[in-house]
C-alpha positions as CSV (number, residue, x, y, z in Angstrom):
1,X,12.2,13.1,-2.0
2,X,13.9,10.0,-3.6
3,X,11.1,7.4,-2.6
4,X,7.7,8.7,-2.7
5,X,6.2,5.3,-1.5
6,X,8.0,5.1,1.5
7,X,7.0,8.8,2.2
8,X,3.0,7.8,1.3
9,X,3.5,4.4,4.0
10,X,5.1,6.5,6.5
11,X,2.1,8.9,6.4
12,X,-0.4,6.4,6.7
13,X,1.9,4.8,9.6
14,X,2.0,8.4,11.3
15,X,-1.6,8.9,10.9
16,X,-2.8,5.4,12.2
17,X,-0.3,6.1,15.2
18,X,-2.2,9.6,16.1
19,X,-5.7,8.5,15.9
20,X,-6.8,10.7,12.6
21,X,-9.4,9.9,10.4
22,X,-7.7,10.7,7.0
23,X,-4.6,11.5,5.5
24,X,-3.4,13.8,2.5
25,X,-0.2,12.8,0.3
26,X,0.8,14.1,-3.2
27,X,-1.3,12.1,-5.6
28,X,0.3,9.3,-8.4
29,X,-0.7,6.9,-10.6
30,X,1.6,4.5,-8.6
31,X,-0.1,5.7,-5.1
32,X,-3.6,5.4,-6.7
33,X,-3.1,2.1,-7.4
34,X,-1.8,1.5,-3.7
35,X,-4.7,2.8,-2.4
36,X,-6.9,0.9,-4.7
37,X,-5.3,-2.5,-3.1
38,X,-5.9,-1.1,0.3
39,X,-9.5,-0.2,-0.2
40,X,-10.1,-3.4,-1.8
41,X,-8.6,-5.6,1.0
42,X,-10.1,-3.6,3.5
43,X,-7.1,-2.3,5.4
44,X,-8.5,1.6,4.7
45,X,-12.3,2.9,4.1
46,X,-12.0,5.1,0.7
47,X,-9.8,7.5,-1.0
48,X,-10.3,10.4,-3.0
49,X,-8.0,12.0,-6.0
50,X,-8.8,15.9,-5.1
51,X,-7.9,18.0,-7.4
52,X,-6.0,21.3,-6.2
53,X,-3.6,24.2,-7.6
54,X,-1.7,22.5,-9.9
55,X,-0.9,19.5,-8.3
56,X,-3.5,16.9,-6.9
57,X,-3.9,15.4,-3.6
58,X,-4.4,12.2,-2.3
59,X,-6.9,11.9,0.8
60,X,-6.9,8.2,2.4
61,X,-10.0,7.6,4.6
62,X,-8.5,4.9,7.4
63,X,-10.7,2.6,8.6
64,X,-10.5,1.7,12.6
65,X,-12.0,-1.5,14.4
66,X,-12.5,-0.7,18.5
67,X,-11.2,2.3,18.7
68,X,-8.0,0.9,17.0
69,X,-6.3,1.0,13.5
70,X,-6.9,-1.7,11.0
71,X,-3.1,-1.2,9.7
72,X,-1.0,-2.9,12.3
73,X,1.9,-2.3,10.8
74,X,3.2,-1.7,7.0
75,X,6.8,-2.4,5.6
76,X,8.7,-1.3,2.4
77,X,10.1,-3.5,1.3
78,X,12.0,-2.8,-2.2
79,X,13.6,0.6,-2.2
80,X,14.9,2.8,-5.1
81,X,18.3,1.4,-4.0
82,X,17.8,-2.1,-4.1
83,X,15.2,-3.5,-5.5
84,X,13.5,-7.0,-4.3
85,X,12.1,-9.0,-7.2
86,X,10.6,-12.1,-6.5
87,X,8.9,-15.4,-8.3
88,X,5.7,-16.7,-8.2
89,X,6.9,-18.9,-5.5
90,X,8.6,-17.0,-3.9
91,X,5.8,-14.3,-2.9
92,X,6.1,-14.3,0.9
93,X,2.8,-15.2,3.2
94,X,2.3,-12.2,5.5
95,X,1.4,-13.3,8.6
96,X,0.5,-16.2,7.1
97,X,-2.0,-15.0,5.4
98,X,-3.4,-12.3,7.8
99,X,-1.4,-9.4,6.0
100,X,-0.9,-8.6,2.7
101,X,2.4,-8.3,0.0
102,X,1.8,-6.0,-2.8
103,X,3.7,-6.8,-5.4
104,X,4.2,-4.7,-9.2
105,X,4.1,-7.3,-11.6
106,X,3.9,-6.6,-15.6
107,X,0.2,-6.4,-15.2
108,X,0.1,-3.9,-12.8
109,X,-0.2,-3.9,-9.2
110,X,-1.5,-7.2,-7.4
111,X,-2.0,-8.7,-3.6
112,X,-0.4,-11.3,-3.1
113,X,-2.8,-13.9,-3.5
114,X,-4.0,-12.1,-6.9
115,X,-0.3,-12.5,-8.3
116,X,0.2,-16.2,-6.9
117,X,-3.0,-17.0,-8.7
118,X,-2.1,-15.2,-12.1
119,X,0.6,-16.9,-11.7
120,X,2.8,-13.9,-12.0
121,X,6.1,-12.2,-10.2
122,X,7.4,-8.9,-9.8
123,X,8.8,-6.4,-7.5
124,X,8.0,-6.8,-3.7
125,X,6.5,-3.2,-2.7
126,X,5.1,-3.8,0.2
127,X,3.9,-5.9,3.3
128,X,0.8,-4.9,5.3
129,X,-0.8,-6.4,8.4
C-alpha cells in the first residue's frame, strides 16, 4: 500500500456508505492524529487504539444524525505523488466553512481554522464535509 491515508479515508467512506457503526484500519501515529481531528470536530463519535498480535488496530466509532452519516463526503487531497502545500492564506474554506481541511503543519496536525489562527501552513491532507 503506497498511501495509507487514502486507504484509512476510503474505509471510513466505505463504511459511512453501508450503514456500519465502526470501522477497523491499521493503526499510526499519523491516523491517530486524524482521528483525533475527527473526534474533536464532531464528524465521528470515538476511536480506540486496540492493541492486537503484533500490530494495533484502529477502531473509528461513526457518528450518524437521522438515520444518516455525519461524513458527507471526504477528499485527499495531497498524495504521495504530489504533494499540495499551502499558505496561511491560502487554506481553502470547505464548504465555506461547513466542512473541514486538515492540514500538517510543523506543529502537527490542525483544522483549518486552528492553522489560519496559528497562523501557520502546511500540507493540505484532507477536506471533510
Amino acid at each position: 500500500m503506497t498511501d495509507p491515508i487514502a486507504d484509512m479515508l476510503t474505509r471510513i467512506r466505505n463504511a459511512c456508505a453501508a450503514g456500519h457503526r465502526r470501522v477497523d484500519m491499521p493503526t499510526s501515529k499519523f491516523k491517530t492524529e486524524v482521528a483525533r481531528l475527527l473526534r474533536d470536530n464532531h464528524y465521528i463519535a470515538d476511536f480506540k487504539v486496540l492493541e492486537g498480535n503484533g500490530r494495533g488496530v484502529l477502531r473509528l466509532y461513526l457518528r450518524y444524525h437521522n438515520e444518516l452519516p455525519v461524513i458527507r463526503e471526504l477528499k485527499r487531497v495531497s498524495s504521495p505523488g504530489l504533494r499540495q502545500f499551502v499558505r496561511c492564506r491560502e487554506i481553502p474554506r470547505v464548504k465555506n466553512g461547513l466542512g473541514m481541511a486538515i492540514v500538517s503543519t510543523p506543529k502537527g496536525l490542525m483544522s483549518d481554522r486552528d492553522a489560519r489562527t496559528a497562523n501557520l501552513g502546511g500540507e493540505l491532507v484532507a477536506m471533510v464535509w
